[in-house]
TORPA-4810 file (N, C-alpha, C, O; in nm, 3 decimals):
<nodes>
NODE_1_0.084_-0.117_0.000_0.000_0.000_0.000_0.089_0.123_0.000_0.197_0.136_0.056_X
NODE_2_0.029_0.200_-0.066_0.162_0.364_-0.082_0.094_0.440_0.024_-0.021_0.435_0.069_X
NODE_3_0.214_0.523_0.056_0.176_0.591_0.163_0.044_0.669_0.152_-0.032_0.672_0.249_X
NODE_4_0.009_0.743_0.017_-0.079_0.861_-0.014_-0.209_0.737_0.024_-0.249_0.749_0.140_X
NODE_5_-0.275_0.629_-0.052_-0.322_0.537_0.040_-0.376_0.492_0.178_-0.491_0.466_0.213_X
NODE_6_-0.273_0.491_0.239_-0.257_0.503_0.384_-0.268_0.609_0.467_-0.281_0.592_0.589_X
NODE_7_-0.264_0.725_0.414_-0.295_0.868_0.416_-0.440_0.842_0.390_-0.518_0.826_0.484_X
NODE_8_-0.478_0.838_0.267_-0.627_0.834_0.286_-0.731_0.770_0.332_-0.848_0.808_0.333_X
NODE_9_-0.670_0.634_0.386_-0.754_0.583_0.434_-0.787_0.636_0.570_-0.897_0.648_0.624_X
NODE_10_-0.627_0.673_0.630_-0.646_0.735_0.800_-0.765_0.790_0.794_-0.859_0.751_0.863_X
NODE_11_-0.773_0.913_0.684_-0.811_1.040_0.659_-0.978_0.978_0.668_-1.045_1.024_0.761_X
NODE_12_-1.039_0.885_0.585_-1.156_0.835_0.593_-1.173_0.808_0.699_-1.252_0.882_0.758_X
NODE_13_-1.118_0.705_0.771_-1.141_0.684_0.906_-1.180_0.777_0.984_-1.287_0.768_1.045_X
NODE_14_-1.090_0.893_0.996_-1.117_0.990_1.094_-1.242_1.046_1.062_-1.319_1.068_1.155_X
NODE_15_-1.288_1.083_0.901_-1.418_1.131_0.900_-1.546_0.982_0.901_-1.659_1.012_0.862_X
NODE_16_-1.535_0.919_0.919_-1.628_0.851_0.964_-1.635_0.813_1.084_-1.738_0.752_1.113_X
NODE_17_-1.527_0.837_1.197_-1.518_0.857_1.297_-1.615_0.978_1.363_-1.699_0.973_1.452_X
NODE_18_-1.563_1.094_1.274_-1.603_1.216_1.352_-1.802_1.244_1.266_-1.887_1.328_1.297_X
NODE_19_-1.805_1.134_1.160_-1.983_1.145_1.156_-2.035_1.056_1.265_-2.145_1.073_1.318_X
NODE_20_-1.958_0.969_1.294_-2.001_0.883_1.373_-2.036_0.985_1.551_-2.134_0.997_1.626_X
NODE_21_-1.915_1.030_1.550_-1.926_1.102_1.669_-2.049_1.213_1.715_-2.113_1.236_1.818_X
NODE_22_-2.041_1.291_1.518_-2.152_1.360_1.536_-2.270_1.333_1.530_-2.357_1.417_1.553_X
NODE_23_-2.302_1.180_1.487_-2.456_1.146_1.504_-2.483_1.109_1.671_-2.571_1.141_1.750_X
NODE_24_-2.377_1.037_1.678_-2.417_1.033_1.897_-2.429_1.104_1.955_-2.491_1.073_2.057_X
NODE_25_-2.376_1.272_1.942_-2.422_1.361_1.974_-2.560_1.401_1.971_-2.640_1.404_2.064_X
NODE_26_-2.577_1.436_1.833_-2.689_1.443_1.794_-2.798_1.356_1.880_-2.872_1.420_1.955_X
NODE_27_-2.811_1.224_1.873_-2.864_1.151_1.941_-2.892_1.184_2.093_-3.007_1.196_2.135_X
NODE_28_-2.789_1.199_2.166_-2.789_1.235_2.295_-2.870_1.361_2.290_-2.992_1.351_2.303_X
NODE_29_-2.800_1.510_2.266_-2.900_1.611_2.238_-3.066_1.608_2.227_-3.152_1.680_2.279_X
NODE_30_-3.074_1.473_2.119_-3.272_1.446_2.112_-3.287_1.367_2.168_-3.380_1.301_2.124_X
NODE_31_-3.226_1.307_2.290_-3.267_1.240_2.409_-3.316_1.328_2.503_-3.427_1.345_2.554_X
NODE_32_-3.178_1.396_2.518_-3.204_1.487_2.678_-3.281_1.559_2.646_-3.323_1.630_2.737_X
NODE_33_-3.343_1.583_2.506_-3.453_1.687_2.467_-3.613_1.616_2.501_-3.727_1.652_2.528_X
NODE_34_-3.543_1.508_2.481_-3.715_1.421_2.530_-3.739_1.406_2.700_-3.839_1.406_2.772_X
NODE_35_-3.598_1.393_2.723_-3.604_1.318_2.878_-3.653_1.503_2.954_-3.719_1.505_3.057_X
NODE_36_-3.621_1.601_2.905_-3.659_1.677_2.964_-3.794_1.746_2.936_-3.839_1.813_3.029_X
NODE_37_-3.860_1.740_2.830_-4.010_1.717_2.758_-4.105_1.635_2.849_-4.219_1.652_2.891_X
NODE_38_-4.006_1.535_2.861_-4.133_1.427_2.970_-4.120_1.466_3.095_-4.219_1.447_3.166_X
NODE_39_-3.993_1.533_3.159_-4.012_1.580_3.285_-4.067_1.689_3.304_-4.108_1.712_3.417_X
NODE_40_-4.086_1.795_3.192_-4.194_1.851_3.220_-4.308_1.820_3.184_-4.375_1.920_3.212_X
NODE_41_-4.372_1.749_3.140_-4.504_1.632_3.117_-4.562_1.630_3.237_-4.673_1.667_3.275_X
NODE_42_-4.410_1.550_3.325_-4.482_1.512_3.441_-4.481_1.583_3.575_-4.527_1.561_3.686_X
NODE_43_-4.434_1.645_3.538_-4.432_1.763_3.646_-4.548_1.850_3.651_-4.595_1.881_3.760_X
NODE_44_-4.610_1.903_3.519_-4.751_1.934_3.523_-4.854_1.885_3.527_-4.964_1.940_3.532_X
NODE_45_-4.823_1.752_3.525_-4.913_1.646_3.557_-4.905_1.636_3.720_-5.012_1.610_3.774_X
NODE_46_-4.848_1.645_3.763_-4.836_1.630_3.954_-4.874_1.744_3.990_-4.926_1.752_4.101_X
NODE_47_-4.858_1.872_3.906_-4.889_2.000_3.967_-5.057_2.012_3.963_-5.129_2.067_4.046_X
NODE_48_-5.109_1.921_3.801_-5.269_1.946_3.785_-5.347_1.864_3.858_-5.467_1.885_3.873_X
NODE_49_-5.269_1.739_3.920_-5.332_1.657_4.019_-5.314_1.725_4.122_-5.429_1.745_4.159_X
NODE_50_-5.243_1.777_4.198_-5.220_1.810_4.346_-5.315_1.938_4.334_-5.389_1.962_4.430_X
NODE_51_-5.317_2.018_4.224_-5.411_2.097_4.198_-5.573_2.072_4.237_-5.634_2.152_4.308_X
NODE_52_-5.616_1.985_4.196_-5.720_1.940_4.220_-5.709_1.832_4.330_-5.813_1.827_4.396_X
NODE_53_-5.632_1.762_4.363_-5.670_1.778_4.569_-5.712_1.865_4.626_-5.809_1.860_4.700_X
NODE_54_-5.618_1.997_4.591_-5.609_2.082_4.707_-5.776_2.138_4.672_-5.815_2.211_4.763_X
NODE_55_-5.856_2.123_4.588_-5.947_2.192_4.563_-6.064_2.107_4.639_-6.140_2.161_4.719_X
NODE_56_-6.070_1.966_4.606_-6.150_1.864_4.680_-6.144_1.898_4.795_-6.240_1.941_4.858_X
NODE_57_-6.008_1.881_4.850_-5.989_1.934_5.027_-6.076_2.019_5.050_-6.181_1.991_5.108_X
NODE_58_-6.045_2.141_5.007_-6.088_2.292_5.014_-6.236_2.263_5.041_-6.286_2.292_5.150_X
NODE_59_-6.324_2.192_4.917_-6.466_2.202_4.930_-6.479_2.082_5.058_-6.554_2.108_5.152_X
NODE_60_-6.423_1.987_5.056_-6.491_1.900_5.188_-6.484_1.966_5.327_-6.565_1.951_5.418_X
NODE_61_-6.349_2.061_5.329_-6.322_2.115_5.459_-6.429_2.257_5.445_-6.426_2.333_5.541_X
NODE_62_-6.474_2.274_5.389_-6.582_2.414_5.375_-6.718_2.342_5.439_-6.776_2.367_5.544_X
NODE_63_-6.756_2.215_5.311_-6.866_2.153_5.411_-6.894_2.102_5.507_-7.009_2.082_5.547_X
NODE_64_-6.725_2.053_5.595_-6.750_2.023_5.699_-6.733_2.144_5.841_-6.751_2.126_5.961_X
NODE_65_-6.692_2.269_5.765_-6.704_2.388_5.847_-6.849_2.425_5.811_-6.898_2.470_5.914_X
NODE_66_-6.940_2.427_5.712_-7.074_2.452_5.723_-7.165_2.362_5.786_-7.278_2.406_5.803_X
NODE_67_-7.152_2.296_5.809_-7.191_2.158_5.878_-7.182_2.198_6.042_-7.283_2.195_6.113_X
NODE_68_-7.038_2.237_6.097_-7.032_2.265_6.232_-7.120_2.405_6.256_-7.196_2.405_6.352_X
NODE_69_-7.111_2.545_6.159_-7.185_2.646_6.186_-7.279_2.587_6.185_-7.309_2.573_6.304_X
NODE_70_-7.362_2.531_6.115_-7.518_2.502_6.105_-7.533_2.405_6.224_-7.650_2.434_6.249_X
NODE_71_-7.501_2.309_6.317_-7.490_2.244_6.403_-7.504_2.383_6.590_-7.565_2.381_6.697_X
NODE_72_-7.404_2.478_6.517_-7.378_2.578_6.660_-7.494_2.646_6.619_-7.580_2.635_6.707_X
NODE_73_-7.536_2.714_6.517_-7.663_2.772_6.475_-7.772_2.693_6.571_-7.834_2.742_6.665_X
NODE_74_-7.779_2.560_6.522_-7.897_2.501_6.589_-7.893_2.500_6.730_-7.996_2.543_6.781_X
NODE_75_-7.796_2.459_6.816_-7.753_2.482_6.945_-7.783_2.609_6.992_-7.857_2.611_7.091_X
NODE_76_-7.742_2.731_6.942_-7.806_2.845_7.013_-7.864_2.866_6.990_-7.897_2.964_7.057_X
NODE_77_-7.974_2.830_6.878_-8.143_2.878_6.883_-8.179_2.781_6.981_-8.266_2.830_7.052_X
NODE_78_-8.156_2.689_7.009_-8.234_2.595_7.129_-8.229_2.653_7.233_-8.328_2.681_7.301_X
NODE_79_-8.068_2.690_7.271_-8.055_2.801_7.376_-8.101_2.896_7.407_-8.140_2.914_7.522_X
NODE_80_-8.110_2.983_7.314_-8.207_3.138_7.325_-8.322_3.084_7.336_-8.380_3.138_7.431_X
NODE_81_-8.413_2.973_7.269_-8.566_2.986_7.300_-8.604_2.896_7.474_-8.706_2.895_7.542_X
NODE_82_-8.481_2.835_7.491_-8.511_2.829_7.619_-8.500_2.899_7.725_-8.553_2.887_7.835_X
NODE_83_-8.376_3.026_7.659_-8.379_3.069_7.745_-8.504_3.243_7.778_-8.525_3.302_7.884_X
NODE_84_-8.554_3.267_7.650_-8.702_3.329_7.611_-8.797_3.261_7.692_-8.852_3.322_7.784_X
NODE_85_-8.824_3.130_7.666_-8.937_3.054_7.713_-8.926_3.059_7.908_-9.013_3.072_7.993_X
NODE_86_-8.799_3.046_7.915_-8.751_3.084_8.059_-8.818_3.241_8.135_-8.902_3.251_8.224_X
NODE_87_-8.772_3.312_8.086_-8.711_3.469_8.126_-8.959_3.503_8.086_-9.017_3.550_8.184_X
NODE_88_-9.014_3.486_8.010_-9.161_3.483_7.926_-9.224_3.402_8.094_-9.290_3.472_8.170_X
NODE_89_-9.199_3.279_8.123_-9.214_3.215_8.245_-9.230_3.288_8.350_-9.344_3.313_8.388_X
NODE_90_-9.120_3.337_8.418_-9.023_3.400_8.554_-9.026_3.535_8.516_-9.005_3.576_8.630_X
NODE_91_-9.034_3.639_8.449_-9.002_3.751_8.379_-9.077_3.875_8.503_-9.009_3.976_8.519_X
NODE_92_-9.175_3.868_8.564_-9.221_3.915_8.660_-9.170_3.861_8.782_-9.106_3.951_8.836_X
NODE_93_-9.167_3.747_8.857_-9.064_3.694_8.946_-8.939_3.764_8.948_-8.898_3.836_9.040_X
NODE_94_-8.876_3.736_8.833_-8.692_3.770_8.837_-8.708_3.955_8.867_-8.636_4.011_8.950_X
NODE_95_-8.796_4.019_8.798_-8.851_4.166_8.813_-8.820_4.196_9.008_-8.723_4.241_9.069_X
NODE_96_-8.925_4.157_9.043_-8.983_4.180_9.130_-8.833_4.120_9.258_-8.825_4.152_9.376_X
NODE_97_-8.743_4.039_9.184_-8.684_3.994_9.306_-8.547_4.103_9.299_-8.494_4.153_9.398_X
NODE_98_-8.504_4.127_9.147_-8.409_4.270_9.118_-8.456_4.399_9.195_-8.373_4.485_9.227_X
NODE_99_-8.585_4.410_9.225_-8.624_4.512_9.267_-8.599_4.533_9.388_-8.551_4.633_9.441_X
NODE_100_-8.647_4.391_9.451_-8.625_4.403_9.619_-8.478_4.410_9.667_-8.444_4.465_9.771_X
NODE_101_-8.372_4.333_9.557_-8.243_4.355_9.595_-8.181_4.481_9.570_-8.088_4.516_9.642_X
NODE_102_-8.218_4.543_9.489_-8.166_4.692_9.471_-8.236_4.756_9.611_-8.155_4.784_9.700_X
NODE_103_-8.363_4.780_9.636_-8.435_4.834_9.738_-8.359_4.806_9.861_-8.313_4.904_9.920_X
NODE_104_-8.342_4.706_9.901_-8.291_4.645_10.037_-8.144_4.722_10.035_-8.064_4.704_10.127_X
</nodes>
């Protein structure tokens, strides 16, 4: 083989070396382009789920805070009308006994 030969073949080598090199690049590049595509995929995917927890939460913990007002609601109307139905009862009594203690 003559040197010019041997020269060119190096010479091939190296450029099919260096296409070679530049397609793995390449390759890698439209990997990490995917691998980071899908991590943001899924990252807005965890953000639109946790999203909508926090919203479920939100409404169950509302109805179970309307649930307790409406529960204390009912509790102090029982309270006040007993204690109306009380005071409507005694209302001249309790009068009459404020009176004598102020008097005395």
């Amino acid at each position: 083989m003559k040197h010019i030969d041997l020269i060119n073949s190096i010479v091939e080598a190296e450029q099919r070396a260096q296409k070679m090199s530049d397609a793995a690049l390449k390759r890698r590049e439209g990997l990490q382009r995917e691998i980071d595509r899908k991590a943001s995929e899924l990252r807005e995917s965890y953000y639109a789920r946790a999203d909508a927890r926090i919203v479920k939460i939100c409404e169950r913990e509302a109805a179970i805070a309307a649930e307790q007002i409406a529960e204390l609601d009912r509790v102090f109307d029982r309270d006040m009308a007993s204690i109306e139905a009380a005071y409507k009862e005694h209302k001249d009594e309790w009068a009459d006994k404020l009176f004598n203690m102020i008097v005395e």
